[in-house]
C-alpha positions as CSV (number, residue, x, y, z in Angstrom):
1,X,11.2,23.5,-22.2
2,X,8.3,23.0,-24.6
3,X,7.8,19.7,-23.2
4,X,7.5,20.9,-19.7
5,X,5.1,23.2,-20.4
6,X,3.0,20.3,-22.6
7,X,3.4,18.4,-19.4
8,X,2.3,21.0,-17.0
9,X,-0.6,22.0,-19.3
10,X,-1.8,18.2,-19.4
11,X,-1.2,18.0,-15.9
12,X,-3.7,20.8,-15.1
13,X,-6.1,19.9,-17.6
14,X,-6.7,16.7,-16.2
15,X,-6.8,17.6,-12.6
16,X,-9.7,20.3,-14.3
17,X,-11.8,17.4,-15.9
18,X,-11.4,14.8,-12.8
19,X,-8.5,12.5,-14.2
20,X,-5.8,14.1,-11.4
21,X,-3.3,11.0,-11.3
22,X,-2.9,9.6,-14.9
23,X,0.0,11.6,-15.1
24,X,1.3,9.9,-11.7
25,X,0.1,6.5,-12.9
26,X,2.6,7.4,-16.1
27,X,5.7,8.3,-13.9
28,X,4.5,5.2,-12.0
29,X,4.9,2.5,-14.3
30,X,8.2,3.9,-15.5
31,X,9.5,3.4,-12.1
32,X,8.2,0.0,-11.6
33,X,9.6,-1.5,-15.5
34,X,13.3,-0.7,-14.3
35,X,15.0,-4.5,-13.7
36,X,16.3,-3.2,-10.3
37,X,13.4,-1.4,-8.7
38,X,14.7,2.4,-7.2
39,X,13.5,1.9,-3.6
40,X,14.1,5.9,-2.9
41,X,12.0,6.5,-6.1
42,X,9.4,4.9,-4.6
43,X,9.2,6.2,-1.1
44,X,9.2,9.8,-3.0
45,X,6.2,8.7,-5.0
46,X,4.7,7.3,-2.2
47,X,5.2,10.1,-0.4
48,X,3.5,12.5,-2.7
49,X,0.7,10.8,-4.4
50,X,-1.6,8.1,-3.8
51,X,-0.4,4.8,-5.1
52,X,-2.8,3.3,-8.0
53,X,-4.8,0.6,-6.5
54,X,-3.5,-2.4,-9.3
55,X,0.4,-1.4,-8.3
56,X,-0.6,-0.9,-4.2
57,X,0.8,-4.3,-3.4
58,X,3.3,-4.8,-5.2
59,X,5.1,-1.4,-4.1
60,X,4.0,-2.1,-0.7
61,X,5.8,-5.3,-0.5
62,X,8.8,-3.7,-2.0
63,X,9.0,-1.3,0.2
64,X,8.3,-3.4,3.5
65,X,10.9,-5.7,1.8
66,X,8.9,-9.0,1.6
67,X,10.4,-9.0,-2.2
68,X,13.6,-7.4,-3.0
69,X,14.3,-4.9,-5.8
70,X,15.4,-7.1,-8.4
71,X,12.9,-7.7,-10.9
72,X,13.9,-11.5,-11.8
73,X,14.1,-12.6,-7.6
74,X,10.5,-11.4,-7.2
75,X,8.9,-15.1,-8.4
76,X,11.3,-17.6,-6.4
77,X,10.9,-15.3,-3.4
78,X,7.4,-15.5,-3.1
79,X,7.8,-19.2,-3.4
80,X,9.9,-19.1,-0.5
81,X,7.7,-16.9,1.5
82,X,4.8,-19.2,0.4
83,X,6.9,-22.2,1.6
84,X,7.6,-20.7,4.8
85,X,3.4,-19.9,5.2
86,X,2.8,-23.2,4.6
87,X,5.4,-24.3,7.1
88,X,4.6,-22.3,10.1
89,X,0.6,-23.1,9.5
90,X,1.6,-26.8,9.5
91,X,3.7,-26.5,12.7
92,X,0.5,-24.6,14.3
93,X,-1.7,-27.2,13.3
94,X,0.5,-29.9,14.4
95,X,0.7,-28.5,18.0
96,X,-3.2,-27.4,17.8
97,X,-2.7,-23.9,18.2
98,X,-5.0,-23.6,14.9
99,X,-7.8,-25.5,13.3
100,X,-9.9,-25.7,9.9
101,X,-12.4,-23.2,12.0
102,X,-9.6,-20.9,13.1
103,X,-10.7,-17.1,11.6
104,X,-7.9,-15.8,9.4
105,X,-7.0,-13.2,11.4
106,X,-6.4,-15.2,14.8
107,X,-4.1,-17.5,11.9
108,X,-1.6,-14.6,11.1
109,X,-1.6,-13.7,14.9
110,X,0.0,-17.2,15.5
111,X,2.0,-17.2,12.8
112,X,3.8,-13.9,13.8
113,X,3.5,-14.9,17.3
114,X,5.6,-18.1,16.6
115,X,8.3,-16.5,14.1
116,X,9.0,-13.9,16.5
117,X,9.6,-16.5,19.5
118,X,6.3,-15.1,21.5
119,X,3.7,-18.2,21.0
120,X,2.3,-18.6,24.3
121,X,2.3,-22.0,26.1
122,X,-1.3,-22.4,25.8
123,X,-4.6,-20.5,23.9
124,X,-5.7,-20.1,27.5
125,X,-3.4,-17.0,27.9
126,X,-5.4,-13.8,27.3
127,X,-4.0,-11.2,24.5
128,X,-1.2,-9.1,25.1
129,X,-1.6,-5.3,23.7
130,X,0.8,-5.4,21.3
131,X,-1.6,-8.7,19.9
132,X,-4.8,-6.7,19.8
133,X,-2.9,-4.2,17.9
134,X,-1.7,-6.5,15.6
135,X,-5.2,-8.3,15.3
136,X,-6.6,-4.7,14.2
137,X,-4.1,-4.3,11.4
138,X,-4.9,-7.7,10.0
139,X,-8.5,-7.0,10.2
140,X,-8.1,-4.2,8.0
141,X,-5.0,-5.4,5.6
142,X,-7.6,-8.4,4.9
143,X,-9.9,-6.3,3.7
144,X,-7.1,-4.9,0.9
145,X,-5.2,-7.9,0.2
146,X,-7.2,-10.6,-1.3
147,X,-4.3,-13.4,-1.2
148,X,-3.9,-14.9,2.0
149,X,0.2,-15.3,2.1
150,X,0.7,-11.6,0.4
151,X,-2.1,-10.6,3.4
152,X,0.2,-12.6,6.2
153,X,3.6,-10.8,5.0
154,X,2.4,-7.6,4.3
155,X,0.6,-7.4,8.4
156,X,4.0,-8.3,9.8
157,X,6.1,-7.1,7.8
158,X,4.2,-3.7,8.6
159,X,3.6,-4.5,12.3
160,X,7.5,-5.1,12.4
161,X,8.2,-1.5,10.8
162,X,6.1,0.2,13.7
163,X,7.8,-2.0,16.5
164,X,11.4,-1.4,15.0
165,X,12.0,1.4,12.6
166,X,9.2,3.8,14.1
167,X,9.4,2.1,18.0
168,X,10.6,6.1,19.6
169,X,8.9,7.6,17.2
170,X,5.1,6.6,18.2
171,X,5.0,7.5,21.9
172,X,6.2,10.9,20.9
173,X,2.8,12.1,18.2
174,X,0.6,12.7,21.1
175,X,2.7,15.5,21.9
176,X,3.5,16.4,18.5
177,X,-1.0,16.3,17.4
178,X,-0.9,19.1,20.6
179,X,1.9,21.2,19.2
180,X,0.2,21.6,16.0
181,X,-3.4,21.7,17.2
182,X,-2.1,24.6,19.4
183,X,-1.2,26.4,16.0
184,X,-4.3,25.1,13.5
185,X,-6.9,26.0,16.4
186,X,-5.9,27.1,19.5
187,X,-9.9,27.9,21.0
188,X,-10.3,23.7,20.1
189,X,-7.4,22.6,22.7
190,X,-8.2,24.9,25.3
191,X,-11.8,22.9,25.3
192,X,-10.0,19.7,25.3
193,X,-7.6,21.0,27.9
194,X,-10.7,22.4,29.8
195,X,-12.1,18.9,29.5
196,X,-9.1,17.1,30.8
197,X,-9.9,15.3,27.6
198,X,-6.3,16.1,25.8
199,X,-4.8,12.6,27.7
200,X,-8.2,10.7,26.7
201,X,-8.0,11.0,23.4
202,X,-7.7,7.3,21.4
203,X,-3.7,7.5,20.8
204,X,-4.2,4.1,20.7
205,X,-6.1,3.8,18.0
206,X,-5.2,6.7,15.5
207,X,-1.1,6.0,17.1
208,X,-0.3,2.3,17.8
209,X,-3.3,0.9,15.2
210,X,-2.7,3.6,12.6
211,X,-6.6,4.1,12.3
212,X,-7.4,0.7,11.4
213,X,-10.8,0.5,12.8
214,X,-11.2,4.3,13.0
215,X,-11.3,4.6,9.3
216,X,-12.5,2.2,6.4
217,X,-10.1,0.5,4.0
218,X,-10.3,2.8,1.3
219,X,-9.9,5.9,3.1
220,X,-7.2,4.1,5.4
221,X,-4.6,2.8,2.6
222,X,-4.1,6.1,1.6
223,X,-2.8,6.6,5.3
224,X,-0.3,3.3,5.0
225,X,0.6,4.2,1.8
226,X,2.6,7.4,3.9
227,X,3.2,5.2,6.8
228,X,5.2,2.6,4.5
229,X,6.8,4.6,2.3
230,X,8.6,6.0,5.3
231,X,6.3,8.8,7.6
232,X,4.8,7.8,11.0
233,X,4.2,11.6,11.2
234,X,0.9,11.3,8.8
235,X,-0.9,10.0,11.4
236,X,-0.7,13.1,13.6
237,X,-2.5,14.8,10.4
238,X,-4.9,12.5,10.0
239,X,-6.1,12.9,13.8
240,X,-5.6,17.1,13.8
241,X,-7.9,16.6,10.3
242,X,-10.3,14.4,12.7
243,X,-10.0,17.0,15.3
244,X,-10.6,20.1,13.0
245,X,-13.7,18.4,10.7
246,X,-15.6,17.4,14.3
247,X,-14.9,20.7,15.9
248,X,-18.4,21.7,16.3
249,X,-19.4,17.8,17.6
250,X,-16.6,18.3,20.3
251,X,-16.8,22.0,21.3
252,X,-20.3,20.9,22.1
253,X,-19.3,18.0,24.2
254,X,-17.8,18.7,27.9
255,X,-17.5,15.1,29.2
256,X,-14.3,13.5,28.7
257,X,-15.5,9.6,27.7
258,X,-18.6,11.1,25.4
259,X,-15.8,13.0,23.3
260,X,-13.0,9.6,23.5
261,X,-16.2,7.8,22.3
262,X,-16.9,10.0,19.5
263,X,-13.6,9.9,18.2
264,X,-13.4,6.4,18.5
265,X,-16.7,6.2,16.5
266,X,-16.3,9.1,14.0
267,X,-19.1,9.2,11.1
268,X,-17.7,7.2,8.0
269,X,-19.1,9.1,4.8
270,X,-16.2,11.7,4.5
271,X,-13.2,10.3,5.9
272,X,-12.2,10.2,2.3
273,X,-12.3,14.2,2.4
274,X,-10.3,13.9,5.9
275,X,-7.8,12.1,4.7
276,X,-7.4,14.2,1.8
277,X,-7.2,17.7,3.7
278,X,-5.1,15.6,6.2
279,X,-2.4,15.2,3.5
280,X,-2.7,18.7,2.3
281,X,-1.6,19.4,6.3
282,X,0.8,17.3,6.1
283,X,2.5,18.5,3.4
284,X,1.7,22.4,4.4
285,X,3.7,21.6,7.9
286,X,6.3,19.4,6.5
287,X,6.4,20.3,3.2
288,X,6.4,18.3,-0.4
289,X,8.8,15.3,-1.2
290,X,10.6,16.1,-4.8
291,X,9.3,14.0,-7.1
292,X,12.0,12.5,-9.4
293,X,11.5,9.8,-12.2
């Protein structure tokens, strides 16, 4: 008992002198010295705090399961994965998909377009959706991961989670950002709805994207790290937040593409304070994962 309360005391003391998180970073590192890694653990902490930039990778390719649990598998299996990279690139290079020139980004695209048996015949065939999508989470995971073959795994591995594991799930948040827009502030809807703006909005961007190119890296893998670990549904909070901080910008705005345009352009010096209230919605509306260690 006395060592709870020594806990909770540190624990508010250092959220009072700006050091919120050393205790997290703490419970953290325990989790991540076990030999077989506690995949639930993690999505909990995940969950609930911010991951620690120097352990982000690591627990996101956990989690996406580019590595397994097991401590001791985690070398041979990035050599595997680091064979296969090399593999794939070769067979692109062979058939001239890609060259020395090709930009990173456009690489990964064929990569995960050949894996997943959808290489077009030719480069002459324009994008599909689902490949500017894909293109837009590389974008921004190349701005995170420094590593080229952890950069490729972790953008399809990801871009696989949305198409599989959160596939119904997407197409139903526009719906879901109304219902709870209708309840944070109903006088901001009716203006959308008065607008006809409501099915304008950039679904596609906050939604299918998950903000990458609506917010900038930092603010944005504090999103993922939610999105990962197991909740599509942050990304509803992180537009309602987007919605709620602009208010004043959008209530003064009546035409439908001036306000999609906005949204699709929103000012970049606070998003670090949206994201933050966005998670404090979050967790209002859905409540708090238990943390256990």
């Amino acid at each position: 008992m006395a060592e709870d309360s020594q806990r909770n005391f540190r624990s508010v003391y250092y959220e009072k002198v700006g050091f919120r998180g050393v205790e997290e970073k703490k419970s953290l590192e325990i989790l991540l010295k076990d030999d077989r890694l506690d995949i639930e653990k993690l999505c909990t902490f995940s969950q609930r705090f911010p991951l620690p930039s120097m352990y982000r990778i690591l627990v996101w390719k956990v989690l996406l399961g580019i590595i397994p649990p097991h401590h001791e598998s985690h070398t041979l299996v990035m050599k595997y994965r680091m064979e296969q990279y090399r593999d794939v690139y070769h067979a692109l290079q062979v058939i001239r998909f890609i060259k020395d020139s090709t930009p990173q980004v456009e690489v990964f695209l064929r990569m995960h377009q050949l894996e997943s048996g959808r290489l077009p015949r030719n480069l002459a065939f324009p994008l599909e959706p689902e490949d500017e999508v894909f293109l837009a989470i590389a974008k921004a995971m190349e701005e995170v991961v420094e590593d080229n073959i952890d950069c490729y795994w972790l953008v399809s591995s990801f871009v696989n989670q949305l198409n599989n594991k959160y596939k119904d799930l997407l197409p139903q948040l526009p719906k879901v950002l109304e219902q709870y827009l209708n309840v944070e502030d109903n006088r901001l809807l009716a203006h959308l709805k008065a607008c006809s703006a409501v099915s304008k909005l950039p679904y596609n961007l906050w939604f299918k994207k998950c903000f990458a190119g609506c917010l900038p890296e930092s603010s944005l893998q504090r999103v993922w790290d939610k999105v990962i670990s197991g909740s599509c549904k942050i990304l509803v909070f992180v537009a309602l937040e987007i919605l709620l901080t602009f208010k004043m910008k959008i209530m003064a705005l009546t035409n439908t593409e001036k306000i999609a345009q906005f949204l699709e352009n929103i000012p970049q010096d606070n998003t670090d304070a949206i994201v933050s209230k966005a998670i404090d919605l979050w967790h209002k509306h859905c409540g708090t994962p238990v943390h256990l260690v």
